[in-house]
N, C-alpha and C positions, 0 to 999 in steps of 0.2 A: 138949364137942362143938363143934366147929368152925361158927357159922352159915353155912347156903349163899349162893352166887354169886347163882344163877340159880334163883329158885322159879317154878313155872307150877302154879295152883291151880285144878282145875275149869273148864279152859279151853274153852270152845265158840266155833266159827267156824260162821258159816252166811254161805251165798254165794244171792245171789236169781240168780231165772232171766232170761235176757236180757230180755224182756220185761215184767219188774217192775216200770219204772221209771212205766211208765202202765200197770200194769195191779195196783193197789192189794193183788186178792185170789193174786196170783201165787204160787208157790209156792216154796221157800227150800231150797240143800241145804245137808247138816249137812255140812262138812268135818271139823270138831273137835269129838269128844260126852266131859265130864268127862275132859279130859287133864291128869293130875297128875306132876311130875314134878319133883326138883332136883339142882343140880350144884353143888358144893364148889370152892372157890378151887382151881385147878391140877389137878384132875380132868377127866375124858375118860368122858364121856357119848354113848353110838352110840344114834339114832334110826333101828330099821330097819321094812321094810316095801316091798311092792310099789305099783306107779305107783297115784296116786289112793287111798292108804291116809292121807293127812294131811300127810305128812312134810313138805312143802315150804310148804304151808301154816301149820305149826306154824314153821315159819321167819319165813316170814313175819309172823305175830304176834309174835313177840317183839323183832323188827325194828322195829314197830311202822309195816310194810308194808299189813298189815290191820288191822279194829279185828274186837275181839273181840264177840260176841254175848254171851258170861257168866264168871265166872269170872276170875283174878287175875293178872297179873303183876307179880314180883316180883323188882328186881335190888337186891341187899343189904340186902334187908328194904324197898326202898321201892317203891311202886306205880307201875313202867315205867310203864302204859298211864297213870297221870296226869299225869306230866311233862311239860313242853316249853318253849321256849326254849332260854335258857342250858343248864337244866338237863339239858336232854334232850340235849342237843350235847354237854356233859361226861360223860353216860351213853353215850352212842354213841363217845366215845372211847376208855370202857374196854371196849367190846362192837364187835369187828368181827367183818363178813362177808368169805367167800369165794364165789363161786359156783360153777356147772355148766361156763359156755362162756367157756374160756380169753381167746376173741378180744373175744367182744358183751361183756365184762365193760371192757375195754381202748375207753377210746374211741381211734378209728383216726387223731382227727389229731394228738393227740399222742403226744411222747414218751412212755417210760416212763420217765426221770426226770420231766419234767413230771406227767403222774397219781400219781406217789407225793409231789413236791410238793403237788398238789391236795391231798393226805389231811393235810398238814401244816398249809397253810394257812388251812383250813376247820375245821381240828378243833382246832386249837394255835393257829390265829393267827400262825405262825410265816413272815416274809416275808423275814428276813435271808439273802440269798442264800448266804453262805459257811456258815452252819449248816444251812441246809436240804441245801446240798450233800453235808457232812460227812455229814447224819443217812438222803441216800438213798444214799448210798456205804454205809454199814454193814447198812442194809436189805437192800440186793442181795448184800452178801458173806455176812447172814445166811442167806440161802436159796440159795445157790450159788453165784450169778453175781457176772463180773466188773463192776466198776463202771463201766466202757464201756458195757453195756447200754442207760446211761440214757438215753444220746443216740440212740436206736434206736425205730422206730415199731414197730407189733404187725404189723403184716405180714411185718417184717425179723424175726420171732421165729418159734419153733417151738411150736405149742400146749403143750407142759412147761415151755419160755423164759416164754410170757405168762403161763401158771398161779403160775409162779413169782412174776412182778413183781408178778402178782396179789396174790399172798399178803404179799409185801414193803411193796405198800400198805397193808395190813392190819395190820399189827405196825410198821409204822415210828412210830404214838400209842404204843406199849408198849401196847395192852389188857390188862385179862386174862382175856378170855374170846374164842378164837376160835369163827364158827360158820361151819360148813363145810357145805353145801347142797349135795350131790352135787359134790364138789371133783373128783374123780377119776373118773368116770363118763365124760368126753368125750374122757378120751388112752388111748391106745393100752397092753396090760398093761405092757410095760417101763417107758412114762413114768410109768403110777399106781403102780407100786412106788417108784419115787423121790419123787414128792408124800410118800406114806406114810410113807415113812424121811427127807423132811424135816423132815415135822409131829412124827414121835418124835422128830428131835434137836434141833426145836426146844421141846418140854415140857421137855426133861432140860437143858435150858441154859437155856431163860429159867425155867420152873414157869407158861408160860399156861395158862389152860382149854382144852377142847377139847369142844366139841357136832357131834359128826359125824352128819351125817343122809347118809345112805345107802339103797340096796336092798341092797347089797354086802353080805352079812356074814362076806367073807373079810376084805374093809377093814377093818370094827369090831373085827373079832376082833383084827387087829394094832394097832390103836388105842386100844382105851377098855376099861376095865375094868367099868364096869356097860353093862347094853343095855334099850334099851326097845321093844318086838316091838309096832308100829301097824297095825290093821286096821280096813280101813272106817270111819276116824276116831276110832279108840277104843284104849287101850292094854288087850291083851289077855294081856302077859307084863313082868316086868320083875324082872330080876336080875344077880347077876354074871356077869363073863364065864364064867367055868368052870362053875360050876352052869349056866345057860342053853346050853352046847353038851355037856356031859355030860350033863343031863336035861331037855330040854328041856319045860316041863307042857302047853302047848298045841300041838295037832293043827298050825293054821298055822305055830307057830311051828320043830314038826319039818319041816314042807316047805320052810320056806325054808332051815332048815341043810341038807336031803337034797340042794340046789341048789348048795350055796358052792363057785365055783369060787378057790382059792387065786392069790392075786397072783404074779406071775412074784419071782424072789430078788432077781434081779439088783438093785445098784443106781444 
């Protein structure tokens, strides 16, 4: 058996209330209660659930955006949450993010070759101008776009144009594990179908991972073969895809399928 990517062991996140900070006996919410879960090299993991169920928050920790209140993380048997320096720099560049908002993700005075330079330079060291060149021109032709793009700000782009650069920054390290944080939630149905039939021709050409956190579970459905159903910070289901929409055991977890509106075809 294959050891996993991405282990998360008895993970708890508690968030204090705004007034904690002087108010010693204040009171703490549980965002994450015993969330256990792992992904396999080149596997496709969907985290679903309605707003305020964890899901973003679970992103967040393993991000290592939050710290955690208990419990383990684990990227190839080593303890994320202990890492850092070098170390944690060389983890963070086989572990990228996507996120929600196409645009706030893009900072607006640069280009978008410049920000996918950024990912290179920061994460690789890499300052040589004719290979950085080389290696954003392939980026942008891996997720569609021409390589004119680069010289383009985010404003002169289409929110499915920056989602894309987005994602170009992300994979131009090679990771191998993407995490996608409501990737497709803020474009319009015809542009989230094309995200979604990116990220599939992108596992079947490179073999990345894939942790898709969603409310959508028309997305996951076309995306990830196991799913893991978050309520109120707790994982309350968790199976494969076809057992989990042919039988699904929990009550929440038949309402959010009774809800799945399917993604337009087009692509």
């Amino acid at each position: 058996m294959s050891p996993a990517l991405l282990e998360v062991q008895d993970l708890g996140v508690d968030y204090r209330s705004r007034r904690a900070w002087y108010r010693p006996g204040a009171s703490r919410t549980r965002a994450l209660d015993s969330v256990s879960l792992s992904i396999k090299a080149g596997a496709a993991l969907g985290i679903v659930g309605e707003s305020g169920s964890g899901k973003s928050t679970l992103a967040r920790a393993v991000l290592r955006l939050v710290r955690p209140s208990s419990g383990r993380i684990l990227w190839k048997g080593e303890r994320l949450d202990d890492a850092s320096g070098g170390r944690l720099r060389a983890i963070r560049r086989e572990l990228q993010a996507v996120f929600q908002d196409p645009f706030g993700s893009l900072d607006p005075r640069m280009t978008a070759g410049q920000s996918i330079a950024e990912a290179l330079e920061s994460l690789e060291g890499l300052r040589d101008r004719r290979a950085s060149s080389s290696r954003i021109a392939d980026a942008l032709r891996e997720v569609g776009l021409d390589a004119g793009i680069a010289r383009r700000y985010p404003h002169q782009l289409s929110g499915g144009q920056c989602q894309r650069v987005a994602i170009a920054r992300a994979i131009v390290v090679r990771p191998q594990l993407l995490i996608c944080d409501e990737a497709t939630s803020a474009l319009d149905v015809s542009v989230q179908a094309q995200i979604v039939n990116l990220l599939i021709g992108l596992r079947q050409r490179t073999g990345i991972g894939l942790l898709l956190i969603s409310h959508d579970l028309a997305v996951v459905r076309h995306l990830c073969e196991q799913i893991v159903v978050l309520k109120d910070g707790r994982v309350v289901e968790q199976a494969d895809r076809t057992t989990l929409f042919a039988t699904p055991a929990h009550p929440y977890t038949r309402r959010l399928i009774a809800a799945v509106r399917e993604p337009a075809k087009d692509a």
